[in-house]
C-alpha positions in Angstrom: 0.4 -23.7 1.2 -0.5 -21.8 4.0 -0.5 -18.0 4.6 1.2 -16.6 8.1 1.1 -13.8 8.9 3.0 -11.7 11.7 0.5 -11.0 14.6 1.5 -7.9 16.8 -0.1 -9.4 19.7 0.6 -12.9 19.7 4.3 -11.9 19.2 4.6 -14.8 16.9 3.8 -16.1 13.2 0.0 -17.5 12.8 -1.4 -19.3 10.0 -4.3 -17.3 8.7 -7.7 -18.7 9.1 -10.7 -16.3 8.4 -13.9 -16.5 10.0 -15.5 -16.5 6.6 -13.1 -18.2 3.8 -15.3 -16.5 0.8 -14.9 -13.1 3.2 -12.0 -12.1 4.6 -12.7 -8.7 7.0 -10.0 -6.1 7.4 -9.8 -2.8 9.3 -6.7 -0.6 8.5 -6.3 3.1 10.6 -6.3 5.4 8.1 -5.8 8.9 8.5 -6.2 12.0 10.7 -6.7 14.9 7.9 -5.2 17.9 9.7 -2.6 18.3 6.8 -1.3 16.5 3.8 0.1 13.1 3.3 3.4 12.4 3.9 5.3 9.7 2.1 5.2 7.4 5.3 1.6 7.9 4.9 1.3 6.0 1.6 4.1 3.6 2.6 1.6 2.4 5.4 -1.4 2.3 3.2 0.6 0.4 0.4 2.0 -2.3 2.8 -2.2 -3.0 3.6 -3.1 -2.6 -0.3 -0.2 -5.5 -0.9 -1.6 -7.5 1.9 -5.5 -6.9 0.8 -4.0 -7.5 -3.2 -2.8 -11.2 -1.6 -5.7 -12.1 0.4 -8.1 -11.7 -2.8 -5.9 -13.6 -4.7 -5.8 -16.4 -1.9 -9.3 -16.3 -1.0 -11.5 -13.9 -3.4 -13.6 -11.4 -1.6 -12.0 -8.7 0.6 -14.3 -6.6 2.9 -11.7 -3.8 3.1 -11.9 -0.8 6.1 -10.0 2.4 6.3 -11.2 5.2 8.1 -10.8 9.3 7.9 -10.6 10.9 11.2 -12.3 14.2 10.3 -12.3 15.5 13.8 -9.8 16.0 16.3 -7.7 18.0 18.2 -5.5 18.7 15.6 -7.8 19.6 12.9 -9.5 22.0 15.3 -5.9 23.6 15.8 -5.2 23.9 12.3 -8.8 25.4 10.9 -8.9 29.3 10.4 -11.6 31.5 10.2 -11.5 31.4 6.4 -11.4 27.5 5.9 -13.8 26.0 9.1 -12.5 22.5 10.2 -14.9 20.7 8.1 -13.3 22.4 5.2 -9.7 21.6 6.1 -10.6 17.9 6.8 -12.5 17.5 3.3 -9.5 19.2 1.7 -7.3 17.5 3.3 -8.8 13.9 2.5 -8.9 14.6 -0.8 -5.1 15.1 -0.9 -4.6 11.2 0.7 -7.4 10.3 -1.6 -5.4 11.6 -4.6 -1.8 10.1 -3.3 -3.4 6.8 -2.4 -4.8 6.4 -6.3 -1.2 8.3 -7.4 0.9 5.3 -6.1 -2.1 2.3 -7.5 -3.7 1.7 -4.0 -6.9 0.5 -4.5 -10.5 2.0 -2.9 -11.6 0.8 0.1 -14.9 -1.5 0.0 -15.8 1.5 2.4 -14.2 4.6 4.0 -16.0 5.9 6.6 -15.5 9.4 8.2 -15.6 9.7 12.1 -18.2 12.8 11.9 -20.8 10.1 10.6 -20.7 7.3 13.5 -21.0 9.5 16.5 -24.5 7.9 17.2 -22.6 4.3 17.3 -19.7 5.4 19.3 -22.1 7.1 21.6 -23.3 3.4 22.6 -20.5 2.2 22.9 -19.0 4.6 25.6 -22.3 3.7 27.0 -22.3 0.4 27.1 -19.0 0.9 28.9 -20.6 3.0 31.5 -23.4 0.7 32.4 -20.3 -2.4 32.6 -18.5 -0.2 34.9 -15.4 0.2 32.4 -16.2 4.1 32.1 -16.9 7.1 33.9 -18.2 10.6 33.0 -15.8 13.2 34.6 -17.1 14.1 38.0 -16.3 17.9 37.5 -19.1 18.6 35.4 -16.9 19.2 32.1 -18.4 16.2 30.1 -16.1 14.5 29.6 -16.1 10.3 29.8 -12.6 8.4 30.4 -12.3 4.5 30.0 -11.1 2.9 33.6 -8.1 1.7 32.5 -7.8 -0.5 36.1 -11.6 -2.2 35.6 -9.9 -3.8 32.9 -7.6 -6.6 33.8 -6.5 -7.4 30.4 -5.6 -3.5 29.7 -1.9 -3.5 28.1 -1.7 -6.8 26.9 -1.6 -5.8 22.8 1.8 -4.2 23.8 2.4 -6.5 27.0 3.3 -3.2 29.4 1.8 -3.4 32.6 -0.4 0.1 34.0 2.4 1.2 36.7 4.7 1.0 33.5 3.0 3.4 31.8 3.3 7.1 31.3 -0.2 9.3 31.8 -2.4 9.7 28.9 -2.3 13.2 27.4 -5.7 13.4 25.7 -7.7 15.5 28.2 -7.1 17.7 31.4 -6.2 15.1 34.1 -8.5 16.8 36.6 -11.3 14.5 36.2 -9.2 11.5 36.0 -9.9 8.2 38.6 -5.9 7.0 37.0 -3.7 9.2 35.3 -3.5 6.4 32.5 -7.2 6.9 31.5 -7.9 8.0 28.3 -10.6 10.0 26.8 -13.6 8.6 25.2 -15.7 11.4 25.1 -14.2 15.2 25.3 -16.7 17.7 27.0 -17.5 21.2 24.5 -15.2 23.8 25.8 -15.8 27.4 25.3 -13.3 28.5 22.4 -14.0 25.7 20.2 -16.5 25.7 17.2 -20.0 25.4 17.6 -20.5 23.0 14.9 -17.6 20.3 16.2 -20.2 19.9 19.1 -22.9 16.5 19.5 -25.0 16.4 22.0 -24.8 13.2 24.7 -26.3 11.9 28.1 -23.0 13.2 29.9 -22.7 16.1 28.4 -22.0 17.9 24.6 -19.0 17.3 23.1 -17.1 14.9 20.8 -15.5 11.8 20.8 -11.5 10.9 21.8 -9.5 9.6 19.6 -9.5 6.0 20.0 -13.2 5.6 20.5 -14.1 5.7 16.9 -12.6 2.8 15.5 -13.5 0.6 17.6 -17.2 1.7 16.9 -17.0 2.0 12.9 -15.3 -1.6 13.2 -18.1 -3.1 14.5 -20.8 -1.0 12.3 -19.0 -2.0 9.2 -17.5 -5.7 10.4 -19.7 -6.9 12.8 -18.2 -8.0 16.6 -15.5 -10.1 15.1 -13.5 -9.6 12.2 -10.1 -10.9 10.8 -7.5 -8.4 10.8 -6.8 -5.2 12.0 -4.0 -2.9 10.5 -1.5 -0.3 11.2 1.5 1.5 11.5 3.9 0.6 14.1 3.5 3.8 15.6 -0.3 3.1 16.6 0.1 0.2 18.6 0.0 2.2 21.9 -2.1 3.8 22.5 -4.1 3.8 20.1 -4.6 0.1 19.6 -4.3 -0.8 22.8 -7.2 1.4 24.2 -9.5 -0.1 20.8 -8.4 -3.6 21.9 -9.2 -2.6 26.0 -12.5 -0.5 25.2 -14.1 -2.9 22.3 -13.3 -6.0 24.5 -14.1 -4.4 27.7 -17.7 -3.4 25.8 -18.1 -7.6 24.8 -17.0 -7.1 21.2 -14.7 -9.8 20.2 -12.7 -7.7 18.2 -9.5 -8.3 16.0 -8.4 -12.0 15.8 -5.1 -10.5 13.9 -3.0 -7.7 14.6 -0.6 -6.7 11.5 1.4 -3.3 12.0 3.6 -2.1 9.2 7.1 -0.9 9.8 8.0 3.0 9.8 10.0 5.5 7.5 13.0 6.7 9.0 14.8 10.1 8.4 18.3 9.5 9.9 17.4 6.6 12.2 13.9 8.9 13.3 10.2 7.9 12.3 8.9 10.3 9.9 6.6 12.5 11.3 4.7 15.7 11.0 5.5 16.9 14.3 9.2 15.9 14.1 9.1 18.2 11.1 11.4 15.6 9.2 8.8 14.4 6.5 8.6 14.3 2.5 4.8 15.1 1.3 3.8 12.5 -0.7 2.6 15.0 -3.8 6.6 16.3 -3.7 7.4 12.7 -4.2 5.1 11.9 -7.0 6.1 15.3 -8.9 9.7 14.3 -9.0 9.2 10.3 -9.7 7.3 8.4 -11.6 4.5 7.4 -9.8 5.0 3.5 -10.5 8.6 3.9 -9.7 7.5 5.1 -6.4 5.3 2.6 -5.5 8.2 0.0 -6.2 10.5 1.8 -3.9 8.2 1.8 -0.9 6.9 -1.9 -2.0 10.4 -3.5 -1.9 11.5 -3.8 1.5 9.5 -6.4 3.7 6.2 -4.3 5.2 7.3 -4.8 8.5 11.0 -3.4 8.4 11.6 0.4 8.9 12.4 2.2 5.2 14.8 4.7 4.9 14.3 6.1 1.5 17.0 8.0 -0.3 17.5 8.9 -3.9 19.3 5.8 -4.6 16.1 4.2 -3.4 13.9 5.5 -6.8 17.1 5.1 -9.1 17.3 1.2 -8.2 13.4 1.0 -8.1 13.7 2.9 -11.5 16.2 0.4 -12.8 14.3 -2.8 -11.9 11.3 -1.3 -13.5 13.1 -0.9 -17.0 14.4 -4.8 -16.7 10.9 -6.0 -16.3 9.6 -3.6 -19.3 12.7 -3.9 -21.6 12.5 -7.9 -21.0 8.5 -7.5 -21.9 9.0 -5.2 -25.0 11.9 -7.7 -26.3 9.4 -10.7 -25.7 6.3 -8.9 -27.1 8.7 -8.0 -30.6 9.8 -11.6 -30.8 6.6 -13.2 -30.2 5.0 -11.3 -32.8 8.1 -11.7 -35.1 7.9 -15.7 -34.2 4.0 -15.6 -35.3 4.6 -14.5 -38.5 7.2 -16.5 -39.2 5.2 -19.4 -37.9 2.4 -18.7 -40.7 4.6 -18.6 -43.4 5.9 -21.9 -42.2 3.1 -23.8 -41.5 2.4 -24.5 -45.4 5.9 -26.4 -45.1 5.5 -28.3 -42.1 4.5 -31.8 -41.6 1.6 -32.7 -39.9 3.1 -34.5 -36.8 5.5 -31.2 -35.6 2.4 -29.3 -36.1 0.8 -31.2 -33.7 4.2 -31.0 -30.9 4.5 -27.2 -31.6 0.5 -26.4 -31.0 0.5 -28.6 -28.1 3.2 -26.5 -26.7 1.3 -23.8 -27.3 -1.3 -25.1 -25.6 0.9 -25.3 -22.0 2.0 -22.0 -22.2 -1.6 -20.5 -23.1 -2.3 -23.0 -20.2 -0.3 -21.0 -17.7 -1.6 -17.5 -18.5 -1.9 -16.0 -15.1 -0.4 -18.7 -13.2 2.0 -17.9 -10.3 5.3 -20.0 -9.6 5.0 -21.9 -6.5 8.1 -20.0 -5.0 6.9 -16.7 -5.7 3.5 -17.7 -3.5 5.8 -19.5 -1.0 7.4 -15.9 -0.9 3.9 -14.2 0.0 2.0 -16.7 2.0 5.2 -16.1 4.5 4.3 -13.3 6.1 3.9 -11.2 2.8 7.8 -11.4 1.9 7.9 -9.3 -1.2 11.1 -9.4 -1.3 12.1 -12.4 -1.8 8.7 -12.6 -4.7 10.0 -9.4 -6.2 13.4 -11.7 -6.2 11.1 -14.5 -8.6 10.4 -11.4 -10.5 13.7 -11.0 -11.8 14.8 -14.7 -12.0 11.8 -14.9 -14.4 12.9 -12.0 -16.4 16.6 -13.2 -16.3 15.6 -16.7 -17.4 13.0 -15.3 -20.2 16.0 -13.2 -21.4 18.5 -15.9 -21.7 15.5 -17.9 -23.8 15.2 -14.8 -26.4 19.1 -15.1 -26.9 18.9 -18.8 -28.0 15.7 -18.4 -30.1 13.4 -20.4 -27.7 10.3 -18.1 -27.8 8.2 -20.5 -25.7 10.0 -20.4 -23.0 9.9 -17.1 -23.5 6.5 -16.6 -23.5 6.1 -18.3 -20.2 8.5 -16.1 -18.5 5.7 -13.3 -19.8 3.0 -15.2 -18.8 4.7 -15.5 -15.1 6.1 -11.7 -15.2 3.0 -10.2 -15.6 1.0 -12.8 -13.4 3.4 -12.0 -10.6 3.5 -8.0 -11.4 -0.2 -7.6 -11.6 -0.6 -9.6 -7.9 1.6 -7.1 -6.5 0.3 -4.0 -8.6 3.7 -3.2 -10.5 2.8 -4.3 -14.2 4.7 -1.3 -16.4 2.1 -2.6 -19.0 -1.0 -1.5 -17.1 -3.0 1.4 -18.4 -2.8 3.3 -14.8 0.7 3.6 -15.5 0.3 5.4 -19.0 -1.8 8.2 -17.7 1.1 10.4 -16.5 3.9 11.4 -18.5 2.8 9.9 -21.8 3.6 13.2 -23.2 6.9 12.8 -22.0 7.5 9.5 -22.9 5.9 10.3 -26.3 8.4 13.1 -27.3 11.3 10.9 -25.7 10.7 8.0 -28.7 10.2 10.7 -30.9 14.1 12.4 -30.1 15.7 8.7 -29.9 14.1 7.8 -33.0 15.2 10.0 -34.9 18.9 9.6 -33.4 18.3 6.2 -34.4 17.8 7.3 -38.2 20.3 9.6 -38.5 22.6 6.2 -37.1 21.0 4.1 -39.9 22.1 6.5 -42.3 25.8 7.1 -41.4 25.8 3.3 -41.0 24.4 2.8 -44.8 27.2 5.7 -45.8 30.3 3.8 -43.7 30.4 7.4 -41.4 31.1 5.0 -38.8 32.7 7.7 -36.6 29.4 9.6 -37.3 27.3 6.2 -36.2 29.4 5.6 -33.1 29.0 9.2 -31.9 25.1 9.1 -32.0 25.2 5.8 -30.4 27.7 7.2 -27.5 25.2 10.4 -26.9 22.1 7.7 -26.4 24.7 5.5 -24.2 25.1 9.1 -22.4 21.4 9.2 -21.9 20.9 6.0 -20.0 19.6 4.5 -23.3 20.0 1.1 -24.8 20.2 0.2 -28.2 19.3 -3.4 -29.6 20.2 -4.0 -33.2 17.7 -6.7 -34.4 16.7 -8.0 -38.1 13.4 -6.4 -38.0 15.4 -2.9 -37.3 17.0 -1.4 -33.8 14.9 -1.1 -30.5 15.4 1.3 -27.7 14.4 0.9 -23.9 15.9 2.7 -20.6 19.5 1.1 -19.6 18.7 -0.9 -16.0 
């Protein structure tokens, strides 16, 4: 099998080769830290988190990218005079930092701030200088704009040509050669700070925007690297003016472009400046983290997600499936192993042999995927249609507990948790115990004793009594299974 991927540029499908099979290279945007994350935010990082997930598993070592922009306009219009712009970025950061880990997105190999590659962004605009792909400002304010007409190939991520496109609004247009030019360096201008100032050959000042990935790329991938990521929303101009500047400079650059899709409010992208977001810690305060991270995982990374209520309760639900399927298993596994031991002594030597073998096949396939769930991902990450093999495997392990057949059972765990730990979803990983174990713990403790006090009207023929309490756990969202080795509880999905 082969894994294609969608590539924003070629418009088209690819089948992914990497320049280095035992090292695939990513760079994914990451965020500009003027204010907190909103839940499209972590949607975006948890499409590349799924996608880096994937290519370990296909290919082993990741050499994963995301960068912090830690200076920019915005963050200089949001600073005060108690909390600096240095301040407000670090804060800020920390607030992605702690909504990435909330939802189970993994570190990046390395997450570089903008503030600590001016000196490598400074060659760059350089570089594009001595080509004659940049120019500093003739009016003396320092700044340097990229020449979006030396570069023949400029607008051909997003295939618009120049004429077609509407003035770039990163710097005073006074010093332009094109109204489409766009920033690469922004001259020091009297009522900003001090301390957001670097000194350069043209003139003090910082960088644009777009400038700095394209320089922490290169310092942190080399010249060529596999894939670079996204939202939707960055693909102009962002991306284009890193594809036009970087290959303009001689840097070979992305060989794939992957862009996740958006999350809508009401048909809208959700934005800060829209005013129509959901901050990611509101989110995470009023759902279960894991429950969260299923609801943004389960539409296809490229489609737009419009989130609702109904989205967590059906996230929710799926969740208890997989958990109530993998508490039912582990109880009858266990049950099974005893029984087996107190069976062996009367067993003959030959269906010994058949039942250990079988054993065997199932131990065998401990962390083996089904082929149709890695059909699912190699196309174009469909988790979906994987999350779809999910459940099939849970439906089919149930129906094996109801006739007895542990074995079969036990693959269906074996494939479950395979699948759910690929995908970062496993109810049964630690991560997902840290928060609300309180909660959960006084939950058991209340249904428990419901249980009890059903036991006992049961032993004393109350059966009104019995089939009250059951009715008030039904109420609850609770299931009851009546079993020989007593009665289990788990969340009604």
């Amino acid at each position: 099998m082969t894994l294609r991927l969608y590539d924003t540029r070629a418009q088209q499908l690819r089948d992914f080769v990497p320049l280095d099979p035992e090292n695939v290279t990513m760079y994914v945007c990451g965020p500009t830290v003027q204010s907190g994350p909103h839940i499209g935010h972590v949607r975006a990082a948890l499409s590349f988190d799924i996608l880096r997930r994937w290519l370990s598993h296909r290919f082993g070592r990741v050499t994963f990218v995301r960068n912090v922009t830690d200076i920019d306009d915005k963050v200089l219009v949001n600073a005060t005079d108690t909390e600096p712009w240095w301040a407000l970025a670090y804060r800020m950061e920390q607030q992605f930092t702690s909504a990435y880990a909330g939802v189970g997105i993994l570190a990046p190999t390395y997450e570089p701030r903008a503030t600590a590659s001016i000196p490598q962004m400074q060659d760059l605009i350089q570089t594009l200088i001595e080509r004659g792909h940049a120019y500093p400002a003739p009016d003396g304010s320092g700044d340097v704009y990229f020449d979006v007409r030396s570069w023949a190939e400029y607008g051909s991520l997003t295939r618009q040509s120049i004429d077609a496109m509407e003035a770039a609004e990163d710097a005073d247009p006074r010093g332009k050669r094109n109204l489409q030019d766009f920033a690469l360096w922004k001259g020091a201008k009297p009522d900003e700070p001090g301390d957001a100032v670097w000194a350069a050959p043209w003139g003090a000042g910082r960088p644009g925007w777009h400038i700095e990935c394209s320089a922490m790329a290169k310092r942190y991938l080399g010249s060529e690297f596999d894939i670079h990521g996204g939202g939707l929303d960055l693909r102009f101009p962002h991306h284009e003016n890193e594809l036009a500047q970087s290959t303009a400079a001689g840097v070979g650059f992305a060989r794939y472009w992957v862009h996740n899709g958006l999350v809508t409010v009401d048909g809208q992208k959700m934005s800060k400046s829209l005013g129509n977001f959901t901050l990611a810690a509101d989110v995470l305060t009023e759902h279960d983290p894991l429950v969260v991270r299923y609801a943004l995982a389960a539409a296809h990374y490229r489609s737009s997600l419009d989130l609702t209520e109904s989205s967590y309760a059906e996230a929710e639900a799926a969740l208890g499936r997989i958990s109530t399927f993998l508490a039912r298993a582990e109880r009858a596994v266990v049950g099974n192993d005893e029984a087996r031991g107190n069976d062996d002594a009367r067993t003959d030597d030959h269906l010994r042999s058949q039942h250990d073998a079988a054993l065997e096949e199932v131990a065998a396939a401990a962390g083996v995927l089904p082929p149709e769930f890695e059909r699912a991902m190699d196309d174009d990450l469909g988790v979906p249609q994987a999350l779809a093999v999910v459940h099939e495997s849970v439906r089919r392990g149930n129906a094996a507990l109801d006739s007895g057949d542990t074995l079969e059972a036990e693959r269906a765990v074996h494939e479950v948790a395979a699948m759910t730990r690929v995908l970062g979803i496993d109810p049964l990983d630690p991560q997902w115990n840290t928060s609300g174990g309180a909660a959960a713990s006084a939950l058991d403790t209340l249904v428990q004793t419901m249980i009890t006090q059903r036991a006992h009207a049961r032993a004393d023929k109350d059966w009104a009594t019995a089939d009250r309490i059951r009715d008030a756990i039904a109420a609850a969202g609770i299931a009851l299974e009546d079993t020989a080795d007593g009665t289990h509880w788990s969340i009604d999905g």
